[in-house]
N, C-alpha and C positions, 0 to 999 in steps of 0.2 A: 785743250780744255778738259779737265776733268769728269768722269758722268758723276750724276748725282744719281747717286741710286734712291729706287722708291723705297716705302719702308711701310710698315704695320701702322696702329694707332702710336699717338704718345702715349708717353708713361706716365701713369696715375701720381697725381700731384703728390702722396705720400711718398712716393719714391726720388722726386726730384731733387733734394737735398743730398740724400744716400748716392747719386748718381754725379753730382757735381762734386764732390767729397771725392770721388773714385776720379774722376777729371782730373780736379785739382792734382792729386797725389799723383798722375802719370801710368795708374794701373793701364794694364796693357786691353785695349777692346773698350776700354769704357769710353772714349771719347767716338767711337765708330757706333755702341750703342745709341750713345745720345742722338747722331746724326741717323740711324735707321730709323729710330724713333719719330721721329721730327721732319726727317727729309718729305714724306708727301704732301704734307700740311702746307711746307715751305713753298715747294716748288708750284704749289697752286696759288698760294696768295701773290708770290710774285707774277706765275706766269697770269693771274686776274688784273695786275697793273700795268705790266707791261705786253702781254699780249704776243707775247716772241719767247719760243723754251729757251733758246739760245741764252738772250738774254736771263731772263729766270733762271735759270740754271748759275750766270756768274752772278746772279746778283744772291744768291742761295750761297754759293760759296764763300762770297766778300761775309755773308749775314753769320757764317759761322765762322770766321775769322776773328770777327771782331767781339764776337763773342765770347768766344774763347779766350782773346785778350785780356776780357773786362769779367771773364765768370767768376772771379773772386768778390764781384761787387752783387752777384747776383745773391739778394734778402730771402726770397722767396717768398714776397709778397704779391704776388702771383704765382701759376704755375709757371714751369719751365719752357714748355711749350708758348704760352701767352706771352713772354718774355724774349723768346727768340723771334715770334714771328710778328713782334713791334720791332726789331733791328731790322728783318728782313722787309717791313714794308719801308722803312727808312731807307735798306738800302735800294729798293725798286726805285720810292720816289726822286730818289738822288739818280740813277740812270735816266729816269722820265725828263726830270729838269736837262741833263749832258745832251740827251737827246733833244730837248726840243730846243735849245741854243744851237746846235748846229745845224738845224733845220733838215734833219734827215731821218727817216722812219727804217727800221732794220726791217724786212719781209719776214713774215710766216714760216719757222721752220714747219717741214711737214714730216719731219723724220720722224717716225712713228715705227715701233720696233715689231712688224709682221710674225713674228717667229710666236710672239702669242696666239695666233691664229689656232684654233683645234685642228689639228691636220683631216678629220672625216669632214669641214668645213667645204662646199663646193665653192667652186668659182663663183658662182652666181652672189650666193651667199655674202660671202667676203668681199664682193665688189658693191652688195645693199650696202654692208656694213658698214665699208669705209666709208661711202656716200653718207649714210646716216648720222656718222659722227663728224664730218665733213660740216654737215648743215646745223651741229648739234654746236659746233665748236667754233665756227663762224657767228654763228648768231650771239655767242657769248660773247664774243672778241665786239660787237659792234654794239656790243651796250653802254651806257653811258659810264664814264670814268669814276663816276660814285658810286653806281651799281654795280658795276661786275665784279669787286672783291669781295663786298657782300654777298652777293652771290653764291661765288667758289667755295666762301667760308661757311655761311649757313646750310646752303643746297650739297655742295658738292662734297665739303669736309664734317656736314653736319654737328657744325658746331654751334651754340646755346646761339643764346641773342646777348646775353651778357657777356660769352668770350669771346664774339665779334666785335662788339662794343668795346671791350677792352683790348682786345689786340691791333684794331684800327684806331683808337683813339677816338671815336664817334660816342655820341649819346645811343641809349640802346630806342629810343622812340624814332632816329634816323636811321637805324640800323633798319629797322619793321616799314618803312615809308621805302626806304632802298631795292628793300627785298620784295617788297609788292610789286615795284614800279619795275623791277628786272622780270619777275614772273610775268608782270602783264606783257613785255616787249620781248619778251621770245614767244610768250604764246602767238604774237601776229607774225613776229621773223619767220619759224620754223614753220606756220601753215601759210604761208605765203610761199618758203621753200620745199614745203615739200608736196602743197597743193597740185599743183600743174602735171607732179609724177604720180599721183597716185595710180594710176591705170599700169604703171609698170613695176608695183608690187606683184609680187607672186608669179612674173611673169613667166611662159612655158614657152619660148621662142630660142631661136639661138646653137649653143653646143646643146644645151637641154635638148630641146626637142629632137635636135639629129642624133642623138642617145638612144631619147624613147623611139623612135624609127626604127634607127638600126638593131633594136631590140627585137623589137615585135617581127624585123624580119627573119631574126634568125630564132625566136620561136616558131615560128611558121616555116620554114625550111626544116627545122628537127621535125618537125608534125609531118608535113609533106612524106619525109622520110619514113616514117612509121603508118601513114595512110593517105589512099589517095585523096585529093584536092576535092572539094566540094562542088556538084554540080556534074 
């Protein structure tokens, strides 16, 4: 399988014509632009349907496929963005339907690429962190099947209430009813997960502490060194 790579914002609707014109004609890079463009938007509304990167990612591919096929028909009565990512929720909810006829749920990729990590990042750190997003990314995954794309889209992609509306096909007064009712159910997921841990924020136990130990001993050994011991 192919990666999908992430990408910037889309490209400003005055440019989406100029950019499908460069498709069409087979310029070299312009079909890679449209897909850097486009690729983060995508791969969140899918992975808010489907709830598995794996999947989201081929259903991201099938969605610029078929696109590509049909971008001659694309009006530009919409953006280009809002355009692709009605094929891509089509092609998520075409996976969702394959999927629940054979009565089998794909598992949670959890491949998540660590190499972004800031390398001065300690252990401690990066083991909050992943936990954090852990609790952050579970809780989305168990929202309800009408909310969590609304979700991804307004919350995560920050996009209008009208290009959610129109890129899922919803009324924008269900679009504001969705995104309330997902905010209200992760505010009780995430403090219910992450309630019980609070006490091991900030904690100073562990490799931590036998650090600051072995610190403070070998300050005190140089001191020793340079004067006698106290007492």
């Amino acid at each position: 399988m192919t990666d999908v790579v992430t990408a910037p914002s889309p490209l400003p609707a005055a440019r989406d014509s100029e950019l499908v014109a460069h498709v069409l004609h087979g310029e070299p890079g312009a079909l890679e632009r449209m897909m850097r463009a486009n690729n983060r938007r995508l791969f969140r509304t899918a992975r808010g349907i489907l709830r598995d990167d794996a999947d989201a990612e081929d259903a991201v591919q099938e969605a610029y496929v078929s696109a590509y096929r049909a971008l001659a028909d694309f009006k530009g009565e919409s953006s280009l963005s809002t355009w692709l990512t009605r094929i891509v929720v089509n092609k998520s909810l075409e996976r969702l339907r394959s999927r629940s006829r054979s009565g089998g749920l794909a598992e949670d990729s959890a491949a998540y690429d660590e190499r972004q990590t800031a390398p001065a990042e300690t252990p401690e750190a990066m083991a909050m962190r992943r936990e954090l997003r852990r609790v952050i990314e579970s809780s989305i995954d168990r929202l309800p099947d009408g909310c969590r794309a609304v979700f991804m889209l307004r919350a995560v992609e920050e996009l209008s209430v009208t290009e959610t509306a129109a890129s899922l096909g919803m009324s924008e007064g269900a679009v504001k009813t969705a995104l309330f009712r997902a905010r209200h159910l992760l505010r009780d997921t995430i403090g219910r997960e992450i309630g019980p841990t609070i006490d091991e924020f900030f904690s100073f136990d562990g490799a931590r502490c036998d650090r600051l130990v072995a610190a403070v001993h070998r300050r005190l050994e140089l001191a020793f060194e340079q004067a006698p011991p106290p007492g």
